[in-house]
C-alpha positions as CSV (number, residue, x, y, z in Angstrom):
1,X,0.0,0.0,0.0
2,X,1.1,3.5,-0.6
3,X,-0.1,4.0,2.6
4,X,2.6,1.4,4.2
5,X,4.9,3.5,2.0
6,X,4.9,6.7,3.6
7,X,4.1,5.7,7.4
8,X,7.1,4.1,7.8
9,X,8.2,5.9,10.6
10,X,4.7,5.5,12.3
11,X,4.3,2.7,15.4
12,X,2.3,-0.5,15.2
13,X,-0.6,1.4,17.5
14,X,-0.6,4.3,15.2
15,X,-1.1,2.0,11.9
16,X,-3.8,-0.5,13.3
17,X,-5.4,2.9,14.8
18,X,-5.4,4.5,11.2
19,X,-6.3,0.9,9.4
20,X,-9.6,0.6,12.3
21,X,-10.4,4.1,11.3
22,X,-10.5,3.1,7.7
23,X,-12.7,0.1,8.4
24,X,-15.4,2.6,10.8
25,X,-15.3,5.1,8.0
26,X,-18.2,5.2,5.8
27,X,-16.6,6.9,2.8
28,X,-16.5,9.3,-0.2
29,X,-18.3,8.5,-3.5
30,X,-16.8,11.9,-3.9
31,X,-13.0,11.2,-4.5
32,X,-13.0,8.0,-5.3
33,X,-11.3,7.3,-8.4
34,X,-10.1,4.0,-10.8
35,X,-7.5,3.8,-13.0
36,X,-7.3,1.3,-16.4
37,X,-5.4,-1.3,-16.9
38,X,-3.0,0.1,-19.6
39,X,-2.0,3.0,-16.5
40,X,-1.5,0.3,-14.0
41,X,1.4,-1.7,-16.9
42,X,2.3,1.5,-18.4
43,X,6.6,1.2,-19.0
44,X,7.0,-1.3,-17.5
45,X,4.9,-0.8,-14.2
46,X,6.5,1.9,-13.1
47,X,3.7,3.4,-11.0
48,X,5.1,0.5,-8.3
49,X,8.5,1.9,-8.1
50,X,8.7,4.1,-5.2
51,X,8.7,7.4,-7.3
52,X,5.1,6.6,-8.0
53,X,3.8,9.2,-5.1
54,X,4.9,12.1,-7.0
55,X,3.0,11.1,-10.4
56,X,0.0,13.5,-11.4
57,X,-3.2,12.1,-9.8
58,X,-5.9,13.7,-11.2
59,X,-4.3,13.2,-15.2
60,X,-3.8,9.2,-14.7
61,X,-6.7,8.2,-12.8
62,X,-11.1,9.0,-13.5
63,X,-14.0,9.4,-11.4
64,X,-15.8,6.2,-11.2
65,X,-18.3,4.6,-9.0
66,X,-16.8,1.2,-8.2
67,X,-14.1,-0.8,-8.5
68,X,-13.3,-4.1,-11.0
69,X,-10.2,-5.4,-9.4
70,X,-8.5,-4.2,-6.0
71,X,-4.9,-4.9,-6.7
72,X,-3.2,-5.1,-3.2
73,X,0.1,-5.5,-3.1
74,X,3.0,-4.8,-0.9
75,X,5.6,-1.9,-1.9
76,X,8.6,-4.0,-0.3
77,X,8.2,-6.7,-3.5
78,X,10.3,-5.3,-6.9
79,X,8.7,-3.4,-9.1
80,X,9.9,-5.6,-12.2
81,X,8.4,-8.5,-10.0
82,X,4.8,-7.5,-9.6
83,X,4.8,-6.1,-13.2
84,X,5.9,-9.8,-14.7
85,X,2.8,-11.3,-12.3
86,X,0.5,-8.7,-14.2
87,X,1.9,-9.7,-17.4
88,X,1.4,-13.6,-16.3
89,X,-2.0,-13.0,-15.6
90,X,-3.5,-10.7,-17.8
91,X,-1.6,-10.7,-21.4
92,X,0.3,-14.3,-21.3
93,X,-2.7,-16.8,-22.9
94,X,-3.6,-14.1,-25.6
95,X,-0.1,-13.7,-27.0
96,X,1.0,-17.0,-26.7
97,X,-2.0,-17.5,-28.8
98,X,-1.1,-14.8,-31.3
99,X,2.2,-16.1,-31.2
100,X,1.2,-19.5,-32.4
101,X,-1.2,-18.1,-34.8
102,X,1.6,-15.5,-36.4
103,X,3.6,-18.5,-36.6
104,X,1.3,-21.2,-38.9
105,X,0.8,-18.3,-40.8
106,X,4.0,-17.3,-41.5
107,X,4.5,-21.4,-41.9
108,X,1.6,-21.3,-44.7
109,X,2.8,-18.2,-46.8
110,X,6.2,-19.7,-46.9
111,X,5.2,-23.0,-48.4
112,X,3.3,-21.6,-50.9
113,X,6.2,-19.0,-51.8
114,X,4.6,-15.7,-50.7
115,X,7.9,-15.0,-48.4
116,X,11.4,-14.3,-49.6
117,X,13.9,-16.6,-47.9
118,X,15.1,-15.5,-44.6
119,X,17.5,-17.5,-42.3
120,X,21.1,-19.0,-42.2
121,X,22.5,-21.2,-44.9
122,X,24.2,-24.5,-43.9
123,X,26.5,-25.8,-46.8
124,X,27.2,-29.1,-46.9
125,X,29.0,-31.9,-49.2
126,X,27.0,-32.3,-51.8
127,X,23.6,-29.7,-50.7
128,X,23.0,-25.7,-49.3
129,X,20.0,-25.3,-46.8
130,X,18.7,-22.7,-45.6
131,X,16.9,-23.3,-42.1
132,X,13.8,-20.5,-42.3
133,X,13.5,-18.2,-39.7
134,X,10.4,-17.2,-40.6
135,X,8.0,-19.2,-38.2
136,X,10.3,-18.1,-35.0
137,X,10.7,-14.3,-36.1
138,X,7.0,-13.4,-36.7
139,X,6.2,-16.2,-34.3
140,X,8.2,-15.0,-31.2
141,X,7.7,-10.5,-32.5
142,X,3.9,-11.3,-32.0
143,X,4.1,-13.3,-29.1
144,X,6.0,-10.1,-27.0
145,X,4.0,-7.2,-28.6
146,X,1.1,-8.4,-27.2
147,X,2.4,-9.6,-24.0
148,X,3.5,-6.2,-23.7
149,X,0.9,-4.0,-25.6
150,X,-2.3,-6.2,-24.3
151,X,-3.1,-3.8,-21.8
152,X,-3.2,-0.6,-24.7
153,X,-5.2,-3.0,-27.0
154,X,-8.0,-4.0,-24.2
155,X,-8.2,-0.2,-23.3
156,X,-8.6,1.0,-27.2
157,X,-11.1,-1.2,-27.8
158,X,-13.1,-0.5,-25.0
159,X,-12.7,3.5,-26.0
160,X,-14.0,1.9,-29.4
161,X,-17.2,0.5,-28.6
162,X,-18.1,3.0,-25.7
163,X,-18.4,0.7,-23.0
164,X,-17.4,1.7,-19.8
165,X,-14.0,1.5,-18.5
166,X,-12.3,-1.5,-16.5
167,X,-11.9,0.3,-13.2
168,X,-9.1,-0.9,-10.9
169,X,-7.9,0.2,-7.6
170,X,-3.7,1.1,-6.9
171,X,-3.4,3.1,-3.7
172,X,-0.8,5.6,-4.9
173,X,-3.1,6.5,-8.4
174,X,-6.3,6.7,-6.5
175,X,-5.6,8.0,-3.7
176,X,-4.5,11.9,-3.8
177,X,-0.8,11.8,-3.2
178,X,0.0,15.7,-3.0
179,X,-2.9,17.0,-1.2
180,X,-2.5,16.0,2.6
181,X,-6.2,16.4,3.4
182,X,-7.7,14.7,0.3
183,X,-4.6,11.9,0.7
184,X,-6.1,11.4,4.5
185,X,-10.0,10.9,3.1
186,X,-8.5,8.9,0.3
187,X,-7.2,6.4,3.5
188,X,-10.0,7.1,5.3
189,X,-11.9,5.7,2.9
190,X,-9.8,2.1,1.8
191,X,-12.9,0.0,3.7
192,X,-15.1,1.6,2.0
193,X,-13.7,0.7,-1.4
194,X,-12.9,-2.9,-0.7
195,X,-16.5,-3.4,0.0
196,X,-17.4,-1.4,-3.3
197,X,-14.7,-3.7,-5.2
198,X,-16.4,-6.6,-7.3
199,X,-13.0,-8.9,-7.3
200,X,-9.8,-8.2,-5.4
201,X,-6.2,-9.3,-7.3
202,X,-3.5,-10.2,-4.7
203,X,0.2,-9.7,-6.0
204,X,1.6,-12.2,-3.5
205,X,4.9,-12.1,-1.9
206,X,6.9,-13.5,1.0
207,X,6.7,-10.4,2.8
208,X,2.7,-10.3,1.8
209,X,1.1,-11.0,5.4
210,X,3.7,-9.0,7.4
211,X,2.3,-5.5,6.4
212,X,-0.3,-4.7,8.4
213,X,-2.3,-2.9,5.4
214,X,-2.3,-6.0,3.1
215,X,-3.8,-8.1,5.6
216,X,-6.4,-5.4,6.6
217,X,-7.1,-5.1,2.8
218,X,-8.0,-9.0,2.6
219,X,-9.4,-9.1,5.6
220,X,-12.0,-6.4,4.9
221,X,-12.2,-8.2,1.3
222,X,-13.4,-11.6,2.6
223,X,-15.3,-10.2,5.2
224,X,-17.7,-8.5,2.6
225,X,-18.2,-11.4,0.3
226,X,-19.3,-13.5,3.4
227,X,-21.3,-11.4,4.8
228,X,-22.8,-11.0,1.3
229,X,-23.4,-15.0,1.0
230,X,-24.9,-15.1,4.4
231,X,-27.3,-12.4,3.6
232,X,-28.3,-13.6,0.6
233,X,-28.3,-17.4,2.6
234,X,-30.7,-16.4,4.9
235,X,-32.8,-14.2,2.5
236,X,-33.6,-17.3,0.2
237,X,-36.9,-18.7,0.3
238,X,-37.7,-22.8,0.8
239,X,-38.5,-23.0,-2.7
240,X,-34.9,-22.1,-3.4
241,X,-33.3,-24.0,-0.9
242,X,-35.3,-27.0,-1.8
243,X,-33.0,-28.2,-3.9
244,X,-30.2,-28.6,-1.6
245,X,-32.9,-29.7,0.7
246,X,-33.3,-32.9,-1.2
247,X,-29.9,-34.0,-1.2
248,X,-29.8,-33.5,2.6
249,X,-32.9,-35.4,3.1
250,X,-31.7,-38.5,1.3
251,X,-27.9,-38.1,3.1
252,X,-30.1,-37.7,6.6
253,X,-32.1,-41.2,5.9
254,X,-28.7,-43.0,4.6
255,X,-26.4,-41.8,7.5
256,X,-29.3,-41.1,10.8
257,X,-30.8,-43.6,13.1
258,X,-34.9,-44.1,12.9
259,X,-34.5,-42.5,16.6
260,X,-32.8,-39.3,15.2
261,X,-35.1,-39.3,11.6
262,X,-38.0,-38.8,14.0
263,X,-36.9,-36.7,16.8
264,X,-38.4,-33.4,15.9
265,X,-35.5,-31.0,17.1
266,X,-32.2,-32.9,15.0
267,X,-34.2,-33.2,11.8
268,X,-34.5,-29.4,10.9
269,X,-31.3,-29.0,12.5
270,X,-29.4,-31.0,10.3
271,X,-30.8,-30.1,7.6
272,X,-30.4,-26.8,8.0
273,X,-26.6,-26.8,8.9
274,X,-26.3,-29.5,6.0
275,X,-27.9,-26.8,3.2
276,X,-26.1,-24.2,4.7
277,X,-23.3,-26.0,3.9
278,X,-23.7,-26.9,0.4
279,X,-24.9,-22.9,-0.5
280,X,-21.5,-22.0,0.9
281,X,-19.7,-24.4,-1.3
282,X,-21.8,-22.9,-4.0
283,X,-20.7,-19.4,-3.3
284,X,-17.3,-20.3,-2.6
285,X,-16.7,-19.7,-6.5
286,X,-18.1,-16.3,-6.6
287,X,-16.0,-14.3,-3.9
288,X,-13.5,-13.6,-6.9
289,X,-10.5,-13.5,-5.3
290,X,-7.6,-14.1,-7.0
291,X,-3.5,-14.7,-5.7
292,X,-1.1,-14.3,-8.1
293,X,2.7,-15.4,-6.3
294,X,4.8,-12.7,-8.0
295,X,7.4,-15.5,-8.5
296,X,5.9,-17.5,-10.5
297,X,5.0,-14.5,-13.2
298,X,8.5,-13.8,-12.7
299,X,9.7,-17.1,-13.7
300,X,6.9,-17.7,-16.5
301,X,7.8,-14.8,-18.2
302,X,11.5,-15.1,-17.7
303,X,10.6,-18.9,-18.7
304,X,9.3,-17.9,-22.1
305,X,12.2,-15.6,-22.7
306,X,15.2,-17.6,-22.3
307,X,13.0,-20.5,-24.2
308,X,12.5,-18.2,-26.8
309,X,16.3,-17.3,-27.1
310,X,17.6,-21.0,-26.8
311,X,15.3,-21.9,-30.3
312,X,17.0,-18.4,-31.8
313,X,20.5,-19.6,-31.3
314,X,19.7,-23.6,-32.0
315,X,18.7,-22.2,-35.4
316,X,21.6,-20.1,-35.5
């Protein structure tokens, strides 16, 4: 958090004071602000490097009236590392799948002759061949523009069809940086965004649960989408639990005594804790929370490079 970033030099009581604060605080529709996807990756992710306080709030981020993704992180991970998890998660499927489709097409217009020859000749005894880089270089160009540039492409064609804007959440874009008093309502008001956040990405690290704000944040996180199942639990009807109901029933008569099928007490009891139970696993899916281990983007991406590289110079 950016808020981690500059209380350093504050004590334990002071940060869980200001973190409780936050969670009592009702917050400001007012200021709060999302930013897109393409300003959270732009160069490189450099709004995580520690400069990131000083950048121009109000020109990078837009008014907006709830949050897509939460991205908590903590500032002690590398920048270069929580920008490779992004990559990982949001841009590697669609250009390894441009890759491989730049690739077979480069593959098709070079058997049928469409493509000059390009590669390194081998001469041998009696033969010259020429191994064809054509596959690898369009191939492996594709691939890493639009590992790189997928965040640019999502947010043009979003501008393109006028639909409204992705809307994520990092704490030193959204929250005012250079005014003191709008940077204290912007903290203020961290609780109150969680619980207006539709799906929360965690950039996981080592050093992930000892920061007092990135437990706070998924605490607060979780603690919304459970109370939201439970309300919606209990506000079901019996037609729509009936269902569930059924199964429990049939599991009552299979794994109960006649003496416990008939007392009148353990029967709704059971069932109820036993539907309860199988409309939590239900939900389970829907909390949308996602953990992304910063070292394996790191070593996917670094992965794919160095694989990449290693075909290059075989061909070589």
């Amino acid at each position: 958090m950016a808020i981690a970033q500059n209380s350093l030099d504050m004590s334990l009581d002071d940060r869980t004071n200001t973190a409780l604060h936050s969670l009592r605080h009702p917050g400001s529709r007012l200021h709060q602000r999302g930013v897109s996807l393409a300003t959270v990756m732009d160069l490189g992710g450099r709004h995580f490097g520690r400069s990131a306080r000083e950048k121009d709030h109000d020109a990078l981020s837009f008014p907006t009236n709830k949050y897509d993704v939460f991205l908590s992180h903590s500032w002690r991970t590398s920048r270069w590392a929580k920008y490779a998890a992004l990559l990982y998660y949001t841009s590697l499927v669609p250009a390894v799948c441009a890759g491989l489709a730049a690739g077979i097409l480069a593959f098709a217009l070079q058997v049928h002759g469409a493509l000059p020859p390009f590669g390194v000749s081998q001469d041998y005894t009696n033969f010259s061949e020429c191994n064809s880089l054509w596959c690898l270089g369009m191939g492996g160009c594709t691939c890493f523009a639009i590992l790189v540039m997928w965040a640019r492409l999502c947010d043009l064609a979003e501008s393109t069809k006028k639909s409204t804007q992705a809307s994520y959440f990092l704490d030193c874009l959204c929250i005012n940086q250079s005014d003191a008093e709008l940077k204290q309502v912007g903290i203020d008001s961290i609780g109150a965004y969680l619980r207006n956040s539709d799906s929360m990405l965690v950039l996981w690290s080592p050093e992930y649960f000892t920061r007092l704000w990135c437990c706070f944040e998924l605490a607060v996180f979780l603690e919304k989408r459970t109370n939201a199942g439970l309300k919606s639990l209990l506000q079901n009807s019996y037609a729509e639990m009936r269902h569930a109901s059924v199964g429990t029933i049939l599991d009552l008569r299979r794994n109960s005594s006649p003496i416990e099928i008939n007392n009148e007490e353990t029967v709704p009891a059971r069932i109820a804790v036993a539907t309860s139970a199988h409309e939590t696993r239900n939900q389970t899916h829907d909390r949308k929370l996602m953990i992304i281990p910063v070292q394996m983007g790191f070593f996917c991406i670094a992965g794919l490079v160095m694989t990449y590289v290693v075909m290059v110079l075989s061909f070589c």
